[in-house]
C-alpha positions in Angstrom: 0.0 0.0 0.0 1.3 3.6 -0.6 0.2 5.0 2.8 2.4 2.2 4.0 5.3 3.3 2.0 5.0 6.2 3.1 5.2 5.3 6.6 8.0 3.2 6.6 9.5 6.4 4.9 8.5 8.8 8.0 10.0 6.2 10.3 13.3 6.5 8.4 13.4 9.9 8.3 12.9 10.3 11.9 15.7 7.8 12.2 18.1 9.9 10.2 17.1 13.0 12.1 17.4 11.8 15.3 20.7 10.0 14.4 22.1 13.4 13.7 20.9 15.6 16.7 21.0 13.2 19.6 23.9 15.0 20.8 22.6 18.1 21.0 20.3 16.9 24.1 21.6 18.0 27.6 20.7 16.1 30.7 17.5 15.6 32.6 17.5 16.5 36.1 16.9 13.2 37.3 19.3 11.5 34.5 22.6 11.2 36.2 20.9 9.4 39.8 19.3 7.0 36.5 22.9 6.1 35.1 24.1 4.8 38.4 20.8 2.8 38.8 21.6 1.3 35.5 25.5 0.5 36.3 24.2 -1.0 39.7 21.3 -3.4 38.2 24.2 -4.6 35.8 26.7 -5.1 38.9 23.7 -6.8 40.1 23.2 -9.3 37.3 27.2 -9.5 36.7 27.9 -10.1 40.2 25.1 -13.3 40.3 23.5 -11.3 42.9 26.0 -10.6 45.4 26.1 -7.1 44.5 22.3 -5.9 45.8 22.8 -2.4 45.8 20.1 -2.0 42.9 17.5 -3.1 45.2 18.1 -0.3 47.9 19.6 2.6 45.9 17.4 5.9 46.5 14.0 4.9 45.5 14.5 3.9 41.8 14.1 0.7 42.7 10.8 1.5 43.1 11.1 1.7 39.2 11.8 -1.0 36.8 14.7 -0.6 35.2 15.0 -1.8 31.7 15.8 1.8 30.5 18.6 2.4 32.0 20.7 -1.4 31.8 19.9 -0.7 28.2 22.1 2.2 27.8 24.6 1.4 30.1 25.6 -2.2 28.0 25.1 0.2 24.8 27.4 2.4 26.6 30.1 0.0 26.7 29.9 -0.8 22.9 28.5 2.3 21.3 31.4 5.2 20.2 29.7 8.0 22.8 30.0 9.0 26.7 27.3 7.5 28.2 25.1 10.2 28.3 25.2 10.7 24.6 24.2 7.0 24.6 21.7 7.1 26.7 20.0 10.0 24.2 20.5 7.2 21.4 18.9 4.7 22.6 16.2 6.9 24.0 15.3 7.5 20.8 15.8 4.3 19.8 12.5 3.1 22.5 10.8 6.5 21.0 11.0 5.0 17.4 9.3 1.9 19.0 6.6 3.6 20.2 6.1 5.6 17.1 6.4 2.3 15.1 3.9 0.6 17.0 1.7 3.5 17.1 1.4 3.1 13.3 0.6 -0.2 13.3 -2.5 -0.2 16.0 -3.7 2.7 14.1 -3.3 0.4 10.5 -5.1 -2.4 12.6 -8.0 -0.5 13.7 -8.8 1.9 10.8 -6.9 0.7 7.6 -3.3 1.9 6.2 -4.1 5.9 5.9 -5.2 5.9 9.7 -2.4 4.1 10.7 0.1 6.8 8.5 -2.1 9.4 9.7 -1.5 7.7 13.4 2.5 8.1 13.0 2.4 11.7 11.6 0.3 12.9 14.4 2.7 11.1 17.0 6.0 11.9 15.4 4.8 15.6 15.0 3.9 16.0 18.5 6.7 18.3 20.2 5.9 16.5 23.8 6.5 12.9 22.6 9.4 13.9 20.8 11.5 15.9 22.7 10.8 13.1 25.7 12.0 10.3 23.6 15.5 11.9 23.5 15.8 12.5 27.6 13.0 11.4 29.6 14.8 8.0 31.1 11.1 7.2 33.0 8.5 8.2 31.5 9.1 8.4 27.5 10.1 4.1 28.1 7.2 4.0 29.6 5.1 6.3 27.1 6.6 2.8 25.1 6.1 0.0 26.5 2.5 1.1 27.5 2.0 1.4 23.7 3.3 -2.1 23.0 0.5 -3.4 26.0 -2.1 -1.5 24.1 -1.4 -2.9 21.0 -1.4 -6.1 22.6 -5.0 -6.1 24.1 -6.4 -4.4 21.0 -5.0 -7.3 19.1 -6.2 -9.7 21.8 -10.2 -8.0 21.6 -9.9 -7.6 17.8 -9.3 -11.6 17.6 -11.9 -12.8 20.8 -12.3 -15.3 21.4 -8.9 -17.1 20.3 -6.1 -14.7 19.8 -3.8 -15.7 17.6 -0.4 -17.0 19.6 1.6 -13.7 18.2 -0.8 -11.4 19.8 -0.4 -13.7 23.6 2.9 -13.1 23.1 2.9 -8.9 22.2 0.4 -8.9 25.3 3.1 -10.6 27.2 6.1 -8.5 26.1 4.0 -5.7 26.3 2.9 -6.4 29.7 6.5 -7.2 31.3 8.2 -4.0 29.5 5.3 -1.8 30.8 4.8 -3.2 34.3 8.9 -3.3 34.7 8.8 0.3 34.0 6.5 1.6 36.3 3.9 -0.2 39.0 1.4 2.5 37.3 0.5 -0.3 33.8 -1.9 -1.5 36.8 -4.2 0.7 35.0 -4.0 -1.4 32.0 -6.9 -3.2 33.7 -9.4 -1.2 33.1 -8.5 -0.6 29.2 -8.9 -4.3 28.8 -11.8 -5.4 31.1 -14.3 -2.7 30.5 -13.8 -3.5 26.7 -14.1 -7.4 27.2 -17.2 -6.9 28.9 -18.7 -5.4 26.3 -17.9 -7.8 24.0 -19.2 -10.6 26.5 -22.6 -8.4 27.0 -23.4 -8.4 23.3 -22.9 -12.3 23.1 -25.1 -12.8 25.9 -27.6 -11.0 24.3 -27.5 -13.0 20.9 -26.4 -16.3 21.9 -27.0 -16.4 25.5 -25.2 -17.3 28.3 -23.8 -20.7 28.2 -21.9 -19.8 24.6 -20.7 -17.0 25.7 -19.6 -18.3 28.9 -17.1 -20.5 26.7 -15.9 -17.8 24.2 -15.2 -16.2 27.1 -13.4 -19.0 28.9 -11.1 -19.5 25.7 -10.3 -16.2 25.6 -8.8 -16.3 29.2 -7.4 -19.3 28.5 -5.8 -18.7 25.5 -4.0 -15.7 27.5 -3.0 -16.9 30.2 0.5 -17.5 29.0 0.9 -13.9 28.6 0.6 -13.3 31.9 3.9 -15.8 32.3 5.2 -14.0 29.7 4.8 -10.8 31.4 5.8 -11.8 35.0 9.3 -13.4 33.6 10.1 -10.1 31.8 8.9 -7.7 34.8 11.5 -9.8 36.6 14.2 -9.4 34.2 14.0 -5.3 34.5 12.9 -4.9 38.0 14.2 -7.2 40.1 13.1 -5.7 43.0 9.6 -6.5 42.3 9.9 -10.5 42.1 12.6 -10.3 45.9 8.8 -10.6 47.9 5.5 -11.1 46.3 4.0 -7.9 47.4 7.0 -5.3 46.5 4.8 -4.5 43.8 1.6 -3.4 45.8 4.9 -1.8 48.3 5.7 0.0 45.3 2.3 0.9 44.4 1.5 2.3 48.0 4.5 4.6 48.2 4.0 5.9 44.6 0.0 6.6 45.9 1.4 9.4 48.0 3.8 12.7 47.8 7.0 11.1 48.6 9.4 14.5 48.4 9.0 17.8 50.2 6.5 19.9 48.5 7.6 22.8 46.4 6.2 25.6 44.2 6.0 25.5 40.9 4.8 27.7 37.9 0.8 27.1 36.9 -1.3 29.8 35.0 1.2 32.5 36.1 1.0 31.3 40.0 3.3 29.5 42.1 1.5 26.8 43.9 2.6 24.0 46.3 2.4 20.7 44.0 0.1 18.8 46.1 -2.3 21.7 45.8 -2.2 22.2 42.2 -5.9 22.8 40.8 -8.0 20.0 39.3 -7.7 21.8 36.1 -4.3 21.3 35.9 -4.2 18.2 33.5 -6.8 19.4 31.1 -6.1 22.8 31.0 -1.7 21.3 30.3 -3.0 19.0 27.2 -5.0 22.0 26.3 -2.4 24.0 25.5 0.7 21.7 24.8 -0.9 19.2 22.2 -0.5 20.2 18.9 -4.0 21.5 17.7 -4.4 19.1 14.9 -3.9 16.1 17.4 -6.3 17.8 19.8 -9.2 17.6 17.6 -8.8 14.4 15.9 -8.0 13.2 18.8 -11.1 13.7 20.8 -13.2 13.3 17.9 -11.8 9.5 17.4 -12.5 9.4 20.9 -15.8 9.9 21.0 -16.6 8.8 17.8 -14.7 5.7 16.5 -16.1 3.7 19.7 -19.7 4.4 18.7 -19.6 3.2 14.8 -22.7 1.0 14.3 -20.9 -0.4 11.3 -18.5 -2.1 13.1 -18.1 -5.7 15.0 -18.4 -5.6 18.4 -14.5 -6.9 18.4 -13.3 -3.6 16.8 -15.7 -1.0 18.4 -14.1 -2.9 21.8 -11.0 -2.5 20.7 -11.4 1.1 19.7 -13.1 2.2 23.1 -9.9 0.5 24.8 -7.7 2.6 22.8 -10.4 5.5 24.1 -10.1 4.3 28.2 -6.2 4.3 27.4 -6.4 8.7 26.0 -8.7 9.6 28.3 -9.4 7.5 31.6 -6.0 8.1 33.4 -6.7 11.8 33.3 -9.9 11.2 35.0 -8.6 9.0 37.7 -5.9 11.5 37.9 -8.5 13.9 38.6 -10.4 12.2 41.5 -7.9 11.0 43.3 -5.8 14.2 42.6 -2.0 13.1 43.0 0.5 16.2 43.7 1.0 17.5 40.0 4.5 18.7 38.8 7.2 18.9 35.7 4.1 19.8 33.1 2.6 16.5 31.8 6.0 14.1 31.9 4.2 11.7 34.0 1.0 11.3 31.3 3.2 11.2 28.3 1.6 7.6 27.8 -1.5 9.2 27.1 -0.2 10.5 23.7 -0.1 7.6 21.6 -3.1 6.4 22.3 -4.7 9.8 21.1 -2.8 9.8 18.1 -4.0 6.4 16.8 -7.7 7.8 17.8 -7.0 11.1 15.7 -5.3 9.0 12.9 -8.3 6.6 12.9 -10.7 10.1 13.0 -8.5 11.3 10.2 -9.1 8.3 7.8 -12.5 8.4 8.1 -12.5 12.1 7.2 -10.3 11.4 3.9 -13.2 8.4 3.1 -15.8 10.6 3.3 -14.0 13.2 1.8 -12.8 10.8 -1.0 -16.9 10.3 -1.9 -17.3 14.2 -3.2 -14.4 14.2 -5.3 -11.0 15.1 -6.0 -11.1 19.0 -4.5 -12.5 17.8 -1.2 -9.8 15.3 -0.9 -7.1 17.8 -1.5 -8.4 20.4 1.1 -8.9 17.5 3.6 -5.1 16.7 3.4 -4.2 19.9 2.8 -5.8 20.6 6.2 -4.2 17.9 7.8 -0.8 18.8 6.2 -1.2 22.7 7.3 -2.0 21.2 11.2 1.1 19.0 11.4 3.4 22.1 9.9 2.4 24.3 12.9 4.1 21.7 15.0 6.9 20.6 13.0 7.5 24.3 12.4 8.1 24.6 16.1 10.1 21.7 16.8 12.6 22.8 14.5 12.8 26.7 16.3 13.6 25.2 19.7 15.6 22.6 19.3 16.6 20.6 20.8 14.1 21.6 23.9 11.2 20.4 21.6 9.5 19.1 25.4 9.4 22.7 25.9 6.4 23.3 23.6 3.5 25.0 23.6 1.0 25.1 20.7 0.3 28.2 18.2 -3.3 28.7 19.7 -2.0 29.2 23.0 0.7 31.7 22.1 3.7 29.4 22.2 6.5 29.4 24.5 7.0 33.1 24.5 3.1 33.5 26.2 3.9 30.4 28.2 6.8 31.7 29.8 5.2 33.9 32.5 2.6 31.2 33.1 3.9 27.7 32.9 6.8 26.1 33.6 9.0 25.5 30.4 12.7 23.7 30.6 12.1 22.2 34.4 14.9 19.3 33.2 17.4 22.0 32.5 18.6 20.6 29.3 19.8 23.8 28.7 22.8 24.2 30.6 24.6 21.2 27.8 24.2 24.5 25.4 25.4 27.1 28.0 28.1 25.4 28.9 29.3 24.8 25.9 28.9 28.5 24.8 30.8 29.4 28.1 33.4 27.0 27.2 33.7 28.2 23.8 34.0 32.0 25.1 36.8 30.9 27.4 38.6 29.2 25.0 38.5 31.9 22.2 39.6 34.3 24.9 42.8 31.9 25.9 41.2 32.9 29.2 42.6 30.0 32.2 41.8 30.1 35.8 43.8 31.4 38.3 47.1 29.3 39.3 46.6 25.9 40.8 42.6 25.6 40.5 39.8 25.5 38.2 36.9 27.8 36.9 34.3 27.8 39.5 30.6 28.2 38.4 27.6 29.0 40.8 25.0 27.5 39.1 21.3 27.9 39.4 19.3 24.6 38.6 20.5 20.7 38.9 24.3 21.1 39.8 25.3 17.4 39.0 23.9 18.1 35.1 25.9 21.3 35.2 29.0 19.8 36.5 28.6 17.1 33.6 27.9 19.4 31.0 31.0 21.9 31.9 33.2 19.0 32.4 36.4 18.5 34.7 38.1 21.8 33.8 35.0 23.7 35.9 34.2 23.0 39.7 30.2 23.6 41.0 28.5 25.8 43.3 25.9 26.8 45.3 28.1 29.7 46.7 27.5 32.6 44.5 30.4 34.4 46.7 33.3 31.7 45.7 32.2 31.7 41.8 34.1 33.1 38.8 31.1 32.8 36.7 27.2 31.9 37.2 24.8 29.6 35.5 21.4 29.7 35.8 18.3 28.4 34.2 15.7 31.2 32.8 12.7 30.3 35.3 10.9 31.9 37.4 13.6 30.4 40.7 16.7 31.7 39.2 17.2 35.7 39.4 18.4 38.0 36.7 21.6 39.4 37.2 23.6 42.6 37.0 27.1 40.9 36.1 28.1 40.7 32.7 25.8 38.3 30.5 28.5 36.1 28.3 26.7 33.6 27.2 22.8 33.1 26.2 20.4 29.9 25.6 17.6 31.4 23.7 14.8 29.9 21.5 11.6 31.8 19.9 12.5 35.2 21.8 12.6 32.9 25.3 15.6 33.1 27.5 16.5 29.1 28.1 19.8 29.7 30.4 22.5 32.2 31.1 25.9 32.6 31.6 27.3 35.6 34.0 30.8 36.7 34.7 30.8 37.1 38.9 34.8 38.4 38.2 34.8 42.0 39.5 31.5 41.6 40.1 30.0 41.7 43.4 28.1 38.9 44.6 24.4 38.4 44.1 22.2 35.6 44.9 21.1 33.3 42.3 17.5 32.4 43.5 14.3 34.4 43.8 13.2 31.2 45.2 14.5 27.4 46.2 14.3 25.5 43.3 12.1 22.4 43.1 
């Protein structure tokens, strides 16, 4: 098919792109803690065991971690420092999810919703710019994906699924649940679906057949649960040391763990656990690319409720629904402390691009019926939606995560409301700029020390990102120069500027020169 020519074409370019920019990702606040939880989950498996510092270190072990013994064995094989690996092979997992994507859309609306499914995915400026440095939640934006896919398949093909789609299911459910104890939500995606696919066979054949369609189904899945539990295992091995360190897990992730902090919502700072119930809805609003948002919802409430379908596929399709919408709900109600924009709900997006690419399809069929012009200004449409996006991505990068859509105002309206680069990928770029300043100055610290840089923001990513020729600090008064993040906890400065981070008229990070300066603190406020 051409639509699938063309998709296998998106999913190269994307490839080549991101095999030429990796590099130019900094580091995630919480990515250098993530390499030593990957080193130590290796040690653990190296040492046979005897090395169990995985299964106490900080709380990651809270967290499966496939993510992260990934990159470190790519790290000792690939050309690249490890945290220019672990940017590879993050988008490595994000090309998964955008490959799957494309093929649950294919399998529930035909080859243009499945292209149309990919486009929408790969042009979303959240999914992408996560892929690259997101070590939790972009794996996990993945591998929930890969589950989905599996219990569409699994509904699609009730009441014997075929042994491939027991074995995605599986895969799907190991990878997902040993990234995060929250694919226990997976539940509801696939029950509430299954029982309406059981409700409409009692009420044709009765219930003694579809009691046994039923019981085939379960039994024909059961090894997937096997499947699943074996993987799980394999990247959390925390989770299989005592039967109930997953429900342990799930308990401490059910409350605020950390000390509350402020941060930046609709141009207030509010204590996290306090954010407004609006907070999800209002973020999705704003940061989904507007194309995405409307096909998106209208697949959502649409697709499910085609009469034309089987009962199979309009299950499947309201699974694909319950995956979009329902965690945002439960979110909602039992109103979790909200932070660090929609990270933690990046799994949401792929299931709302394969409902807006099964929403689009349907719009290019009917458009199809009254001829050639309609057609054009359908895609054109489409086409014109993705650009806005695409558009953007290109101006910021590589803080794509940063994004806000053209309705909204972008980033440069966002930036007194919202909070925009809370990673602080930004300092990779400052330093570097600092660096570069230095060098073209043949400037060298004083005798018998090195550069020493106050620095605003996550001081073990700034300490990697200058390198081993610059020493951190807190202590504005000891500092040659200053680095700071442009949000609203870091303070504008009268020293010098010599280096800036901007994108789309946004101040990202600065550089100061503290020499001959006198000292000024760096925060308006402590930083989260």
């Amino acid at each position: 098919m051409f639509a699938d020519r063309i998709a296998i074409g998106v999913l190269i370019f994307v490839a080549l792109v991101a095999v030429f920019t990796f590099r130019d990702y900094g580091l995630g606040w919480d990515d250098y803690t993530h390499s030593q939880y990957g080193d130590l989950l290796l040690a653990l498996y190296g040492s046979g065991f005897a090395d169990q510092r995985a299964l106490s270190f900080v709380n990651l072990y809270k967290y499966g971690g496939g993510f992260d013994m990934a990159a470190a064995l790519a790290a000792k094989v690939l050309p690249f420092d490890l945290f220019e690996t672990r940017r590879l092979v993050g988008a490595a997992v994000g090309l998964v999810g955008l490959f799957v994507t494309w093929r649950m859309g294919r399998r529930l609306g035909g080859p243009v919703a499945g292209l149309c499914a990919l486009l929408l995915l790969a042009a979303c400026p959240l999914f992408y710019g996560h892929m690259f440095m997101n070590p939790k939640d972009a794996p996990f934006a993945t591998a929930m994906a890969v589950l989905l896919f599996g219990i569409v398949r699994a509904l699609d093909e009730f009441p014997r699924p075929h042994v491939r789609t027991v074995v995605l299911a599986g895969v799907g459910l190991g990878l997902a649940f040993g990234s995060r104890i929250l694919a226990g939500a997976a539940a509801i995606y696939a029950v509430i679906p299954l029982a309406m696919i059981l409700i409409e066979n009692l009420r044709i054949d009765g219930w003694k057949p579809a009691a046994q369609r039923l019981g085939d189904f379960i039994v024909t899945m059961l090894p997937a649960l096997l499947i699943g539990y074996l993987i799980m295992g394999l990247l959390w091995p925390w989770s299989i040391v005592s039967p109930l360190n997953p429900i342990d897990a799930a308990e401490y992730f059910d409350k605020f763990f950390e000390k509350p902090w402020r941060e930046l919502y609709m141009g207030r700072l509010i204590s996290v656990p306090d954010m407004p119930l609006s907070y999800l809805p209002v973020l999705f609003a704003v940061k989904l690319p507007e194309i995405m948002l409307v096909l998106g919802l209208a697949g959502a409430v649409f697709a499910p409720a085609r009469r034309n379908l089987t009962i199979n596929r309009r299950a499947a399709l309201f699974a694909v629904a319950l995956a979009a919408l329902l965690p945002v709900v439960l979110a909602m109600i039992s109103h979790p402390a909200f932070y660090n924009g929609l990270r933690h709900f990046i799994f949401l997006v792929p299931p709302f691009a394969v409902l807006g690419g099964v929403a689009m399809a349907w719009i290019i069929r009917r458009a199809r019926a009254y001829g050639r012009p309609a057609l054009a200004a359908a895609v054109a449409v489409f086409m014109a939606g993705l650009a806005l996006p695409v558009i953007d991505m290109v101006r910021l990068h590589p803080y794509q995560y940063t994004s806000f859509n053209t309705a909204y105002g972008g980033v440069k309206k966002a930036k007194a409301n919202f909070m925009l680069d809370y990673w602080g990928l930004a300092f990779k770029e400052a330093a570097h700029e600092l660096r570069t300043r230095l060098d073209a100055a043949s400037d060298h610290p004083p005798p018998g020390r090195r550069w020493v840089v106050a620095i605003c923001g996550n001081q073990a990513t700034a300490q990697v990102a200058l390198g081993p020729a610059f020493e951190t600090t807190y202590n504005e008064k000891q500092a040659d120069f200053a680095m700071a993040l442009g949000t609203y906890y870091c303070k504008y400065l009268k020293a010098p500027i010599i280096a800036t981070v901007e994108r789309a008229g946004v101040i990202y990070a600065r550089v100061y020169d503290m020499r001959g300066s006198p000292p000024e603190s760096l925060l308006n406020t402590p930083p989260p």
